[in-house]
Steps between C-alpha positions, in 0.01 A plus 500: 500500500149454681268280353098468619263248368163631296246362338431699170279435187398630230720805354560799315868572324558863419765490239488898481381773341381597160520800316177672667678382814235266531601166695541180337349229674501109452208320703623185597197297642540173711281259631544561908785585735849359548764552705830659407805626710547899426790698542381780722801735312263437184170624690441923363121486672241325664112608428180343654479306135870484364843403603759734273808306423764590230584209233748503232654732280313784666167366541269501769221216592167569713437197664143366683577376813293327757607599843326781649618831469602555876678181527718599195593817680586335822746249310694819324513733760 
């Protein structure tokens, strides 16, 4: 499994849908950046803003990070 190292803040857990198929969201904010190890298996997308990853039991997390957008693409592809 490949790993890369990010540094990712604060977040947003989508633990699904509700019944006007509405997405439930938990804000998780954080005082600055830190650096974690990430699966790259676990990474769905990659905006200018957000870092997709999937969590457990079927959830997803949107995570800040703080590297630039073009230097994240150049590690994954």
């Amino acid at each position: 499994m490949k790993f890369i190292e990010l540094t990712l803040g604060s977040h947003m857990i989508s633990h699904g849908y509700d019944a006007d198929n509405k997405e439930v969201l938990e804000n998780v904010t954080v005082d600055g950046f830190s650096k974690k190890i990430v699966a790259v298996s676990r990474i769905k997308s990659v905006s200018e803003t957000y870092i997709l990853t999937d969590y457990l039991d079927g959830r997803w997390i949107y995570w800040e990070y703080q590297e630039s957008f073009e230097d994240l693409k150049k590690i994954l592809v």
